[in-house]
N, C-alpha and C positions, 0 to 999 in steps of 0.2 A: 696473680691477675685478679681482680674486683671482680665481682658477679656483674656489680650495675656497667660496669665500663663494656664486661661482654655483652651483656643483655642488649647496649645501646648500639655495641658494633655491629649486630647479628642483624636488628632492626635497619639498620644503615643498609646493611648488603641487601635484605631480603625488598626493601624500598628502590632499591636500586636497580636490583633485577626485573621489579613489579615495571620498571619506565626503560625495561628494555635498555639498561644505559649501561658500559663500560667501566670497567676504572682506571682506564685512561681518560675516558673523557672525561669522566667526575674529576680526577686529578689535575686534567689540565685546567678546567675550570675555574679548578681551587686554585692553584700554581704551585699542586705537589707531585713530589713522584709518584706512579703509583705504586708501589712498594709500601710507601708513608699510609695512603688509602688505604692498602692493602693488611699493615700492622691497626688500624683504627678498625674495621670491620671483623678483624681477630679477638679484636678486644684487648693487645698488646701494650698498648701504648696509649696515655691517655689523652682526652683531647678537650684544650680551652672551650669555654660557652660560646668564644668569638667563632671558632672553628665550626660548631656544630647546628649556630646561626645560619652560615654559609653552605653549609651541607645540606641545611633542612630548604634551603633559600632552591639551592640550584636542584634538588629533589621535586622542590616544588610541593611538598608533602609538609602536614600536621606538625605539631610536636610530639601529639599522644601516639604518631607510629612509628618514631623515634626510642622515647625513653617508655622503660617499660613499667609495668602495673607492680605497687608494690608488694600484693603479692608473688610475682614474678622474681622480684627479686629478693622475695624472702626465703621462696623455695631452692633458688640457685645456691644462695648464701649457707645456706642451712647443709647443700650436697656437697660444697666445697669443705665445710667444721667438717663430715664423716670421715 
C-alpha cells in the first residue's frame, strides 16, 4: 500500500464524515459500490485524478483537504522503510 494513496483515502473519509455524509451516498453519487469507496478510503486500491475530481466535486471540499502535506507524506513513507 502507498503512504500518499493512504494519506488521500483517510482525508477522503475524514472529509466525509466532516458533511455528515455516507458511503452509500458518496458511492451512489459516484455510481460505485460502496465497497469500491470503501477500498479508496483504506487507501487499498488506487484511484484515477478523474475519480478524485469527482469525489472532491461531490465533497464539495478543497483539494488541499484531500491530498496531504508533503511532510505527511514523508513521515508515512519513512514508518512503512522501518
Amino acid at each position: 500500500m502507498q503512504p500518499v494513496q493512504k494519506l488521500i483515502g483517510l482525508n477522503i473519509k475524514v472529509a466525509r464524515t466532516k458533511r455528515s455524509m455516507s458511503q452509500a451516498m458518496v458511492a451512489n453519487k459516484l455510481g460505485v459500490e460502496p465497497n469500491y469507496l470503501s477500498r479508496i478510503e483504506r487507501g487499498t486500491v488506487g484511484t484515477p485524478p478523474e475519480r478524485l475530481y469527482e469525489i472532491i466535486h461531490i465533497l464539495n471540499c478543497d483539494l488541499t483537504e484531500i491530498f496531504p502535506e508533503p511532510s505527511e507524506v514523508e513521515t508515512q513513507f519513512n514508518r512503512t522503510e522501518q
